[in-house]
C-alpha positions as CSV (number, residue, x, y, z in Angstrom):
1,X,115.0,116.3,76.2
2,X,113.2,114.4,73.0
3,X,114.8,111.3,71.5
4,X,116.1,111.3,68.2
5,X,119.5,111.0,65.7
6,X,121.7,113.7,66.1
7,X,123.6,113.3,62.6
8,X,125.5,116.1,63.4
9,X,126.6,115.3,67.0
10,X,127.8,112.1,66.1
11,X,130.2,113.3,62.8
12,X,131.6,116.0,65.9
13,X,131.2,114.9,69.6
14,X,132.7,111.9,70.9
15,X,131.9,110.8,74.6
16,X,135.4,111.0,76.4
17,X,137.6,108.6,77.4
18,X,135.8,105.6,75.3
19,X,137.9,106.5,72.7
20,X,141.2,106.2,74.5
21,X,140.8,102.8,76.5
22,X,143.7,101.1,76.7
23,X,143.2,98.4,74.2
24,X,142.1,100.7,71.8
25,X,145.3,102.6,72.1
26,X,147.4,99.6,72.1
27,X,145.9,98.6,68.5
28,X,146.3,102.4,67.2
29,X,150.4,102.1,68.4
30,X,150.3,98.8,66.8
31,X,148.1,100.4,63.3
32,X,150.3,103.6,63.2
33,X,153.7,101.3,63.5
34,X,153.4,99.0,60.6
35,X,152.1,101.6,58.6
36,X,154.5,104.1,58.9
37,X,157.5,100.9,58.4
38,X,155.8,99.8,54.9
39,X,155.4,102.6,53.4
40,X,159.1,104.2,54.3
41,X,160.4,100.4,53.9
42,X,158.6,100.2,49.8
43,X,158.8,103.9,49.3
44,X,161.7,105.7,50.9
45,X,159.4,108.9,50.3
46,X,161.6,111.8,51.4
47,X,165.1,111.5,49.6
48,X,167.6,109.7,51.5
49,X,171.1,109.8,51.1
50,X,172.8,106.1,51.3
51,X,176.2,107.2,51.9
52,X,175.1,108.9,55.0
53,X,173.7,106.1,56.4
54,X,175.1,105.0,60.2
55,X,172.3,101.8,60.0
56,X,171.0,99.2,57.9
57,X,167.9,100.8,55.7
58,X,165.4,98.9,57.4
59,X,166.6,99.8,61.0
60,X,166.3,103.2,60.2
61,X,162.4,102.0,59.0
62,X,161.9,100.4,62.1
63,X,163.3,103.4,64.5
64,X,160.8,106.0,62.3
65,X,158.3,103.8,62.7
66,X,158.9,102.8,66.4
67,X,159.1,106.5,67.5
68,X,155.9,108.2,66.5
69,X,154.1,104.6,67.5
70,X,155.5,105.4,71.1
71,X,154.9,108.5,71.0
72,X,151.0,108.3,70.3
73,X,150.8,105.4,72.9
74,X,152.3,107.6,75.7
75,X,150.8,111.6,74.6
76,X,147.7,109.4,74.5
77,X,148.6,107.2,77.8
78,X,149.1,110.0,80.1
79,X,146.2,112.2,78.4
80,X,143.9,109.6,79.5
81,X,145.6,109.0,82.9
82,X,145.4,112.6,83.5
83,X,141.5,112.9,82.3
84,X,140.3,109.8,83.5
85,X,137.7,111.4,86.0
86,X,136.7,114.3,83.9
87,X,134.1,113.2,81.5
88,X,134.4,115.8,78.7
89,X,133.2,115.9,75.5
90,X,135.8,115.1,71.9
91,X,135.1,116.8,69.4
92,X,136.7,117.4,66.2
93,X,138.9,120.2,67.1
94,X,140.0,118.9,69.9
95,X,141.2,115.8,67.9
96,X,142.9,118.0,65.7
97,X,144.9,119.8,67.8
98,X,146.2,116.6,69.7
99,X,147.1,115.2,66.1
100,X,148.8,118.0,65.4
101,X,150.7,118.4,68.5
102,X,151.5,114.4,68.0
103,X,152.7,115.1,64.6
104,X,155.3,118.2,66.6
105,X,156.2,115.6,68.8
106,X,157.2,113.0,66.5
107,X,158.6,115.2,64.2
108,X,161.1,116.7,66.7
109,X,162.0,113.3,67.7
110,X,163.0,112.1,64.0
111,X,165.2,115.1,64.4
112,X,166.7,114.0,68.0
113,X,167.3,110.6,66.0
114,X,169.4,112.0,63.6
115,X,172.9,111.5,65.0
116,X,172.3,107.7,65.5
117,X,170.7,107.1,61.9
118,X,172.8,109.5,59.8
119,X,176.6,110.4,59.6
120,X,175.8,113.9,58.8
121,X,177.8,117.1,60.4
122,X,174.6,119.0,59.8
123,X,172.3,117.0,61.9
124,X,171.7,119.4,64.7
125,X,170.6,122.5,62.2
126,X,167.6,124.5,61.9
127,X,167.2,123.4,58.7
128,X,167.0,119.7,59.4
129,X,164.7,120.1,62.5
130,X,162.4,122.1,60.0
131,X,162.4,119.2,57.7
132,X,161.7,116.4,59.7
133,X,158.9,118.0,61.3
134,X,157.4,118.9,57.8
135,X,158.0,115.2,56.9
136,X,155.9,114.3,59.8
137,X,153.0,116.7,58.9
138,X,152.9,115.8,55.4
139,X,153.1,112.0,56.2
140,X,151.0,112.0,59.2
141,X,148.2,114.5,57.7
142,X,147.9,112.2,54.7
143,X,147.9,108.7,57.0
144,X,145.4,110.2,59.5
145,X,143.1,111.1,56.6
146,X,143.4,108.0,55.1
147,X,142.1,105.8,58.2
148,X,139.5,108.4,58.9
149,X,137.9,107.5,55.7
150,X,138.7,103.9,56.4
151,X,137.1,104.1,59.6
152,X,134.0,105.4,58.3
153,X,134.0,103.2,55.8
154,X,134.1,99.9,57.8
155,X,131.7,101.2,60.4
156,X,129.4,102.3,57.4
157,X,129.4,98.5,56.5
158,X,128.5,97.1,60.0
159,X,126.0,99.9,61.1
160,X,128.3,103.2,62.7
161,X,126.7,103.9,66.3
162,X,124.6,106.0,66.6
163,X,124.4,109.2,69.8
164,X,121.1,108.6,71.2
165,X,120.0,111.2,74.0
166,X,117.4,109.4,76.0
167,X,115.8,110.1,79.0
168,X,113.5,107.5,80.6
169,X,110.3,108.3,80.7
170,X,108.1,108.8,83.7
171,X,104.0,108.4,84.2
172,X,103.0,112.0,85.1
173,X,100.2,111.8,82.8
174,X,96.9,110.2,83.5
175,X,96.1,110.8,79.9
176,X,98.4,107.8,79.0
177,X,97.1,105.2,80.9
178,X,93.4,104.9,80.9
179,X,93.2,101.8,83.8
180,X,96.3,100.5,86.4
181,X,95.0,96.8,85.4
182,X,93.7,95.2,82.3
183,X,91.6,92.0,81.8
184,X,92.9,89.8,79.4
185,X,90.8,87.5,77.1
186,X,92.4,84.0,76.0
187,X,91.7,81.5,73.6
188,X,90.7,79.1,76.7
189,X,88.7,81.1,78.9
190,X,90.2,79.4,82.1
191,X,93.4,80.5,80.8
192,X,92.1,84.6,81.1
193,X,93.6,86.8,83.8
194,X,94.3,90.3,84.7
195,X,97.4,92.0,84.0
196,X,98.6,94.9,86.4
197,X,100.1,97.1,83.6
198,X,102.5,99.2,85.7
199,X,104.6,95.9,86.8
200,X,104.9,94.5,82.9
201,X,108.7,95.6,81.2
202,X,108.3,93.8,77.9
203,X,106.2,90.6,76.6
204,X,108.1,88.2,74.4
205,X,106.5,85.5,71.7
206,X,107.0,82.3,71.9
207,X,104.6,80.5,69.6
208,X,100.9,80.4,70.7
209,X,102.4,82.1,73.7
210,X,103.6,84.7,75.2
211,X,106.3,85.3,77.9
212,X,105.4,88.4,80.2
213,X,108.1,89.9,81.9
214,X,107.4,92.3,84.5
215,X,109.2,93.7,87.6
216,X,108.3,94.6,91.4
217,X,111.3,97.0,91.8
218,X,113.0,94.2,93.3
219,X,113.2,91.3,90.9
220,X,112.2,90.8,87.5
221,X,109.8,87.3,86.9
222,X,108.3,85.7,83.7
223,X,105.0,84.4,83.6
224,X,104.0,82.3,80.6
225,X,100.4,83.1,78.6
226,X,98.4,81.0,76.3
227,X,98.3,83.9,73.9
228,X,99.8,84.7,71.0
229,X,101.6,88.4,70.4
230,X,99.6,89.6,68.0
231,X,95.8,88.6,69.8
232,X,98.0,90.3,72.9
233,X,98.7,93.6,71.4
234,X,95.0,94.2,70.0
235,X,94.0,93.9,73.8
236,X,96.5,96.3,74.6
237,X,95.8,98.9,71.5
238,X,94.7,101.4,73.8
239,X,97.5,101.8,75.8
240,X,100.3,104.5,74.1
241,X,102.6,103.7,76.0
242,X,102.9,99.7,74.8
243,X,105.1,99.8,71.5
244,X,105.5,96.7,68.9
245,X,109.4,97.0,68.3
246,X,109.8,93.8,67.0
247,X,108.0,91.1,65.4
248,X,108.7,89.1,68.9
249,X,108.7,91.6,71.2
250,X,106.3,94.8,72.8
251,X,107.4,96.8,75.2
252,X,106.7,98.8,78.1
253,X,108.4,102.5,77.0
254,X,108.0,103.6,80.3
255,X,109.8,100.8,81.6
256,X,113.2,101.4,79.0
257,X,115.7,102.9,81.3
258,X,118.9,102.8,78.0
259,X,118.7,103.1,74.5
260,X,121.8,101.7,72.9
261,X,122.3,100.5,69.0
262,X,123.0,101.7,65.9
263,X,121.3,101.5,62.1
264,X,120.9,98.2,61.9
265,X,118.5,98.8,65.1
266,X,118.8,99.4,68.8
267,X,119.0,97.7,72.5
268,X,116.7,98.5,75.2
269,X,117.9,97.8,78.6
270,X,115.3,97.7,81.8
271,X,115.8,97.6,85.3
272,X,116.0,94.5,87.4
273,X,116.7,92.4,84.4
274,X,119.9,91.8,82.1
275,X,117.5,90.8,79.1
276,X,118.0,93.3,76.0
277,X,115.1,93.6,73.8
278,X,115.9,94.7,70.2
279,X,113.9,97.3,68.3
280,X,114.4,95.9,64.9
281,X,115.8,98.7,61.8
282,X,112.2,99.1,60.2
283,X,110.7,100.1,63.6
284,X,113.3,102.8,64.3
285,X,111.4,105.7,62.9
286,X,108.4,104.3,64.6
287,X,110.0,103.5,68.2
288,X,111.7,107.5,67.7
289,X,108.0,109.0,67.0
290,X,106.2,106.9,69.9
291,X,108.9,108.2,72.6
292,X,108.5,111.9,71.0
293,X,104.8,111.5,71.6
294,X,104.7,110.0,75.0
295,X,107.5,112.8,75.8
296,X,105.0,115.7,74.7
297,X,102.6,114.3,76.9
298,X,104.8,114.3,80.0
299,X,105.8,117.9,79.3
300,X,102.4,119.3,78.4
């Protein structure tokens, strides 16, 4: 499976049930609530009749508002109860038709409401239940729009994640390693030494130096080098699978086990070791082709 951007997997598949913690759902409640109570509160959109009117105007606010915003938390509460150990993909349509059946929901509860808001002898007809789930569609259609785009605006601004399908890569290939150890020269020849390249996650610069990190399947250590990153790297040239993500950091790709991030750049995670190691945004395209390479190999 290559490495890359799918564009259009992230605008349609969203990995199931991150969307639907319970914080998350607690906020939308919280979102859909005291939106729904300012705009009926400043606009009274759909024609109410005063006279009719069993409650004070802003009660009757706060009950349309308080209904859908319970409704969403506990359609969405038990969905994610109910698929918590099913991890299935969400995609567009599916958010669609839970929307819609949301909208049904709250809709036919504004008409269950009726009797205790309104002083009306037709409350219970056809007519009425009709209306106030067409209220709810128009309303709800035109709110859920309106914080899509909002949504993707905002995460437009801070870098919108990204899908990344990753697969760690494995030596198979002989043709990507050309020696298990490698010699390196120093500025202080006492300060030389041999690096077994197979151990080595990511090196890290610190000045004149660098910080080697490497991992026996069992622990991860760091060695300190009089060298600096850049006198490193030339040493290292001939080894594919050694990538300069950073302008602090070259790392080991066969050592990445995750890929996480988004356009401002991405994390790579390693075994052994809670250090992330960022691949800054101008090395993206660079990081993507390196992997696409070292993946051919393994294939071929």
């Amino acid at each position: 499976m290559p490495f890359y951007i799918n564009k259009e997997h992230l605008s349609n598949e969203i990995e199931y049930p991150t969307r639907y913690q319970p914080e998350n759902l607690v906020k939308s409640s919280a979102i859909v609530f005291a939106a729904i109570f300012v705009f009926l509160l400043l606009f009274a959109p759909f024609g109410v009749y005063a006279p009719e009117f069993r409650l004070n105007y802003f009660l009757i606010c706060f009950f349309h508002a308080f209904s859908p915003a319970l409704i969403l938390f506990l359609y969405f509460g038990t969905y994610n109860y109910i698929k918590r150990n099913k991890l299935k993909k969400w995609t567009l349509l599916h958010e669609y038709i839970h929307v819609g059946v949301f909208l049904l929901l709250s809709g036919i509860a504004s008409f269950l409401m009726r009797d205790l808001i309104y002083n009306n002898p037709n409350n219970w007809s056809w007519r009425y239940l009709y209306e106030e789930v067409r209220n709810c569609f128009l309303a709800g259609i035109l709110f859920y729009f309106f914080l899509r785009m909002a949504g993707f605006y905002f995460k437009s601004k801070k870098g919108s994640p990204f899908v990344l399908q990753f697969e760690p890569l494995k030596n198979k290939n002989e043709k990507t390693v050309l020696s298990p150890t490698l010699f390196i020269n120093t500025q202080v020849k006492q300060d030389d030494f041999t690096l077994k390249l197979e151990d080595l996650l990511f090196v890290k610069a610190d000045g004149n130096y660098i910080e080697l990190t490497k991992s026996n399947h069992e622990e991860a250590t760091v060695e300190l080098k009089r060298i600096s990153l850049t006198q490193f790297e030339k040493q290292i040239a001939d080894y594919p699978h050694f990538f300069r993500c950073h302008r602090t950091y070259l790392v080991n790709m066969f050592k990445i086990e995750k890929v996480s991030g988004n356009s401002q750049g991405y994390l790579l995670s390693f075994h052994n070791t809670d250090a992330k190691v960022p691949v800054s945004r101008n090395q993206i395209e660079s990081f993507n082709n390196c992997y696409n390479q070292l993946r051919s190999l393994q294939i071929a």
